[in-house]
N, C-alpha and C positions, 0 to 999 in steps of 0.2 A: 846719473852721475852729475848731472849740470846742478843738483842740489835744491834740488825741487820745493823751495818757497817755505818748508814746513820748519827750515835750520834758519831761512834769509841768509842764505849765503848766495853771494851772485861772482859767480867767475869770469873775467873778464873777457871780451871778445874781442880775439888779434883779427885784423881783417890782412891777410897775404895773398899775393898776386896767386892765381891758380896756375899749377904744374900741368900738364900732358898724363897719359897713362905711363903701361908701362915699358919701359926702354928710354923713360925723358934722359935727358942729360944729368952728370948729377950737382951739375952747381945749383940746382932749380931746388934743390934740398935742402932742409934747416939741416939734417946732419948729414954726417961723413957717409960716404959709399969706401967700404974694405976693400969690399972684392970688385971692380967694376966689370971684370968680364961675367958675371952672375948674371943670373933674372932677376931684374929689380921689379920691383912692386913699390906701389905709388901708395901711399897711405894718407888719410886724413885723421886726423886727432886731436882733441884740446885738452889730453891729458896734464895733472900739471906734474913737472918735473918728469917729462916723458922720453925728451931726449937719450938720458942715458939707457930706457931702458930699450929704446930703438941701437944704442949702441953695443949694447950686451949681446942682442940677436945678430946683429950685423958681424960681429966677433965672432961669434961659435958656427954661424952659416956659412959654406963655401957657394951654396947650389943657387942663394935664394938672399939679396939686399931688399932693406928696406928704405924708400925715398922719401921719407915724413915731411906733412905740410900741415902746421896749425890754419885750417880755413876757416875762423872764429867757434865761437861755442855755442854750442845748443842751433836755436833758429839760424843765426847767422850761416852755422855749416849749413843748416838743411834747406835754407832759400839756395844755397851754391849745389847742393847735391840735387835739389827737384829740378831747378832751372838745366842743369847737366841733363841727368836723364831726360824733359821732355825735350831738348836738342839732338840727344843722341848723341853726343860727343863729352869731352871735359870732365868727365867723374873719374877717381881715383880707382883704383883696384880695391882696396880695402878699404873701408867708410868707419868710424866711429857714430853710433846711432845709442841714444834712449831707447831703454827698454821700451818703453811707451809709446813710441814712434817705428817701432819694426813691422805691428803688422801693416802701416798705412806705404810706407815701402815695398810691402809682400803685393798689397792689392795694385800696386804701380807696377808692378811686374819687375821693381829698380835693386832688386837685391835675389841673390842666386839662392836655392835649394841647396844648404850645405849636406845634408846627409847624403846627397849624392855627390858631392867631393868629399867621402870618406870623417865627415865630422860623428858619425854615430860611434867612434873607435875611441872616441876622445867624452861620450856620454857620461860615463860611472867617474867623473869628475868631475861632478857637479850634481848639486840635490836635483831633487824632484822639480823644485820648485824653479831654482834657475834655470835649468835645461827647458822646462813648459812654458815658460813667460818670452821665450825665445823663437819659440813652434807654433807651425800653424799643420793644424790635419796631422799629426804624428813626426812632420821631418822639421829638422832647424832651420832656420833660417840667419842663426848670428851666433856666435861664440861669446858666453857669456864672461863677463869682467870681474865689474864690482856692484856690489848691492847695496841696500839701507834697509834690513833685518829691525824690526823699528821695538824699542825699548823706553824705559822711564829715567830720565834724569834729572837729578833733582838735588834740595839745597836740606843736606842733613843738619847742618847751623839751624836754619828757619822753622823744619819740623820740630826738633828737638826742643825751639824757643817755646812752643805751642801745647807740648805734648803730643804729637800728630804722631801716628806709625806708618810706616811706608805704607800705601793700599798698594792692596794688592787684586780690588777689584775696582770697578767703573764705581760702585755703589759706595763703598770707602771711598772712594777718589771724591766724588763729591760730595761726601761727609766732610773730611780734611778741606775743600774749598769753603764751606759752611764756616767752621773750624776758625780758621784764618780770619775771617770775617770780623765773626762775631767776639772775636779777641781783640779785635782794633788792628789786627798788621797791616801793617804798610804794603805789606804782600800778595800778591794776588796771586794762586795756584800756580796758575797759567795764562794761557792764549788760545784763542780761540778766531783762527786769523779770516779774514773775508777774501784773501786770497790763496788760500791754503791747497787747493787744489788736489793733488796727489796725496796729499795728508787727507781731510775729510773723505776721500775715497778707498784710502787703507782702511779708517775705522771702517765706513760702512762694509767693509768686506770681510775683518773681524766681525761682522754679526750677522754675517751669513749673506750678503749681497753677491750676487756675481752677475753685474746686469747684462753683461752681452757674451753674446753667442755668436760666431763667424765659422759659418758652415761652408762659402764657399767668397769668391770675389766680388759678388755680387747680392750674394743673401746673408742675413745679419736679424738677431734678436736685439729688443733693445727695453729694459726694464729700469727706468733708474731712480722707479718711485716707489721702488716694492716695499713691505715691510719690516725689515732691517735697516735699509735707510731711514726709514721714515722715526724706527727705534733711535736711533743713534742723533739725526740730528734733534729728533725732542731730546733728547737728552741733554744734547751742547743748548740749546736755545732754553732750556730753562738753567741751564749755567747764568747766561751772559743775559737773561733778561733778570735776573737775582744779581746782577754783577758782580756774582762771584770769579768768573775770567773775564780776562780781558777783550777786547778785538781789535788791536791795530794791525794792520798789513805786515807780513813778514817779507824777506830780501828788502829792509830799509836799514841805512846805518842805526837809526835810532833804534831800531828793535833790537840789533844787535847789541848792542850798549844795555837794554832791558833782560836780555836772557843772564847777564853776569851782573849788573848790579843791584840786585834781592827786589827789581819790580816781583818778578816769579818765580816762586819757589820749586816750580817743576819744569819742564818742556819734554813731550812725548817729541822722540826722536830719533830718525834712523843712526844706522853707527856709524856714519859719517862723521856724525855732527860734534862727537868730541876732540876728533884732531883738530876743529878750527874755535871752538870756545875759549881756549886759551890767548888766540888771537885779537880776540874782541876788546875794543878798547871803553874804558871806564868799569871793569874789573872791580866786586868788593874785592878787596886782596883778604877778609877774614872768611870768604865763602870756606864751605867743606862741602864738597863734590861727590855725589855719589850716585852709581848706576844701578838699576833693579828691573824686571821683569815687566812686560807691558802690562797693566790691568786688564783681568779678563772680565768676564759678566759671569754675574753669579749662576752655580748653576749649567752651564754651559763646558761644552768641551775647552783646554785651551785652543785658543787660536794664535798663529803668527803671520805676522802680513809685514810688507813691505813696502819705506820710499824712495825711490829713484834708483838706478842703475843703469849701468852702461857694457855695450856689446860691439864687438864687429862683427860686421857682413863682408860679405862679396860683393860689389856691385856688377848688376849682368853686364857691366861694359870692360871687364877686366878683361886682358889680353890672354892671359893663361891662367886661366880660374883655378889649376891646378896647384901653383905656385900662390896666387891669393890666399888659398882655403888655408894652406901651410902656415901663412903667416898669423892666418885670424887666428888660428887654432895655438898657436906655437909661443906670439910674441908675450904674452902672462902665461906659456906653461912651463915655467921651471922657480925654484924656489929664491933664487936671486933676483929674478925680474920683479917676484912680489915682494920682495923685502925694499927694494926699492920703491916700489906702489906707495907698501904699507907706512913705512918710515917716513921718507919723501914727501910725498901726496895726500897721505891719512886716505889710503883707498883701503877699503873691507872689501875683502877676497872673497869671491866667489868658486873659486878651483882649490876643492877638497884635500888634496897633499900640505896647502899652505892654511888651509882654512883647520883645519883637524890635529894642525902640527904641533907640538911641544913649543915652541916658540911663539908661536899664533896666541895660544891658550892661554900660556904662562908672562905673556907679553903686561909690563907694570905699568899704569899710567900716574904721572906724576898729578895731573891736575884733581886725579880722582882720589889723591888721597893712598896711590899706590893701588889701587882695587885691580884686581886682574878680572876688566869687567867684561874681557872676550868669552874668558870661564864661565862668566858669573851671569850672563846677561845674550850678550848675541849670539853665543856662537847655535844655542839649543834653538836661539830666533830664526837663524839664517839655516838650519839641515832643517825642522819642521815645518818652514815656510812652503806650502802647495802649489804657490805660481796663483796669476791670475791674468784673467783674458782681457788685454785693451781693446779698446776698438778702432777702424782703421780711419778713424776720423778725430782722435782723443785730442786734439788741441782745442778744437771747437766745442766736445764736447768739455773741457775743462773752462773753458772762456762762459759758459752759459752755468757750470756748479758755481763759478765764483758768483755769476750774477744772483745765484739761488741762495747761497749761503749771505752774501752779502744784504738779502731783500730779509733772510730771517734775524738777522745780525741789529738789523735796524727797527725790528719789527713792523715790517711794510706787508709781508706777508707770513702767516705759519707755516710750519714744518712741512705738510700736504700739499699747502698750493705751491709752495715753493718747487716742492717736486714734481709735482705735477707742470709747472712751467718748464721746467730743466727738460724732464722725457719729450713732450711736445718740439721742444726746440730743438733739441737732437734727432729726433726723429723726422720732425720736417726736412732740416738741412741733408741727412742721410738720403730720406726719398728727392730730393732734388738731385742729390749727387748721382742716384742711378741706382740705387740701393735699392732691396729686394727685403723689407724690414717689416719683421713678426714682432708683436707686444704681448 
């Protein structure tokens, strides 16, 4: 949910004094306490426009407040949540965490086994996919949020100028950047970002990648030179050594200003990314906007992957884990909380009553030309999405793909050695950590 590099969207990071657990006082709160004789629960969140839906729960709950504290976004909260649990004091009851970042919390021992506070009754609301990206060894660990089900958006003005037809595979895809080309446009397909991170690692997992395996706290597979990766980024590196995409860094204003003013005629992107393109300033104002189906490989099963998402846990330091689990589970489960999400925030639902809803589906977007591209696009992305396994160290390993993609990027090294440096260097830093790692 912090919008993972692949949109350059960067959310601002509030820095707030840190609260106590739970029973603080509640001036210590961005919002109101209803009921103060309740069990309050201490939350952390960088949701945006999250207030009122901390106020919606706090209304309908007599048994159970909640005491919300923006402790900045992304890194920011989790340098305050790691620093908390390795003191043993000062963590909230209920944490806002990245999907990406849950199992390196599991192996810290900093977040509770929700299926043992009754989260497995709350399962069959939510796909396959989001409930496993959330689990480690069959139980939860986080209640899931929102996701980025990842899709093609793209400029039906630019195709149309060209003759280009939407692809609908990897193979058309880089036909149509060919295309572009060799017509003179101004236009460059896409991006092909050297800090793309979570993005380069959904494709390769569209091609059958699943590098790590986490059997226990301490043992851990690690493969992340196999050949599906290896498939996918020769396929971006003879993109951008043709210069047919681009490579500048995404999360920069300047990018943003690229994705709306016809530099690119496309951007693969999760469904995030169209509540905030509208945003973007230097806007063609003649673009025509339109959503379609990720390119699959020819050939191949479709596949659906996913970028970025957001969950709560329990942290093991909650005073009444029982009353936590309530809220993780409860505060996105009703259909007014997500309308507010949805609306609000531009959050894609991951809880099946709102994700599957006549409103959901039927939902019009103006920037797209009116497409109802939840129908049309995400929603088949987000129920046939399988989940995929992070590993508990995915920051490091994400800091050393950028180094990978960025050394093919510039042509310093090919597609092979490039990966073949990434595995070595995550798998050194894993065995240094204590790690118990199979190749």
């Amino acid at each position: 949910m912090k919008r993972l590099l692949a949109a350059g969207v960067a959310l601002a990071a509030v820095a707030i004094g840190l609260t106590g657990c739970s029973g603080s006082d509640a001036s210590s709160c961005q919002n109101k306490i209803v009921n103060p004789d309740a069990t309050q629960v201490t939350m952390w969140a960088w949701y945006p426009e999250f207030e009122p839906v901390v106020d919606l729960f706090n209304n309908s709950h007599d048994d159970v407040q909640i005491c919300w504290t923006n402790a900045g976004a992304g890194n920011d909260e989790y340098t305050k949540f790691s620093t908390a649990t390795e003191a043993g004091s000062g963590a909230p009851d209920v944490v806002m965490l990245e999907t990406e970042v849950v199992p390196s919390y599991i192996a810290q021992g900093a977040i509770e086994n929700l299926s043992k506070l009754g989260a497995d009754k709350v399962k069959d609301n939510y796909s396959e996919g989001a409930w496993s990206d959330e689990s480690s060894n069959g139980s939860a660990y986080a209640i899931p949020v929102d996701g980025g089900p990842v899709g093609m958006l793209y400029r039906q003005d630019i195709l149309d100028t060209y003759g280009i037809a939407v692809p609908t595979t990897w193979e058309e895809y880089a036909a149509a950047a060919q295309k572009l080309k060799d017509a003179g446009s101004t236009s460059k397909l896409t991006n092909f970002p050297g800090n793309g991170r979570s993005y380069q690692q959904a494709l390769f997992a569209q091609a059958g990648s699943a590098p790590y395996t986490v059997s226990s706290k301490t043992d851990v597979s690690v493969k992340l030179n196999d050949e599906p990766s290896n498939k996918v980024l020769s396929y971006w590196n003879d993109l951008v050594q043709k210069k047919l995409v681009g490579t500048e860094d995404a999360s920069t204003t300047d990018y943003n200003t690229h994705l709306v003013d016809g530099t690119y005629a496309s951007v693969i992107a999760a469904a995030w990314l169209p509540g905030y393109l509208k945003g973007f300033t230097g806007a063609d104002k003649n673009a025509v906007w339109r959503a379609a189906p990720l390119p699959q490989w020819k050939g191949a099963a479709a596949t659906q992957v996913n970028i970025g998402g957001s969950a709560f846990a329990v942290s093991s330091q909650a005073k009444d884990k029982k009353a936590a689990a309530e809220v993780a589970m409860g505060i996105f489960g009703t259909e007014a909380a997500w309308k507010l999400g949805i609306e609000k925030a531009a959050l894609f639902p991951l809880w099946k009553p709102i994700l599957t809803s006549d409103y959901f589906q039927n939902l019009q977007y103006p920037f797209f030309g009116g497409q109802e591209i939840n129908k049309d696009v995400f929603l088949t992305a987000a129920t046939d999405y399988k989940g995929f396994q992070f590993s508990p160290f995915q920051n490091l390993a994400y800091d050393k793909l950028t180094e990978a993609i960025n050394a093919t990027n510039k042509g310093k090294k090919s597609p092979s050695e490039a990966l073949d440096t990434y595995q070595k260097a995550v798998v050194d830093y894993a065995k240094g950590q204590g790690y118990t790692v199979a190749q």
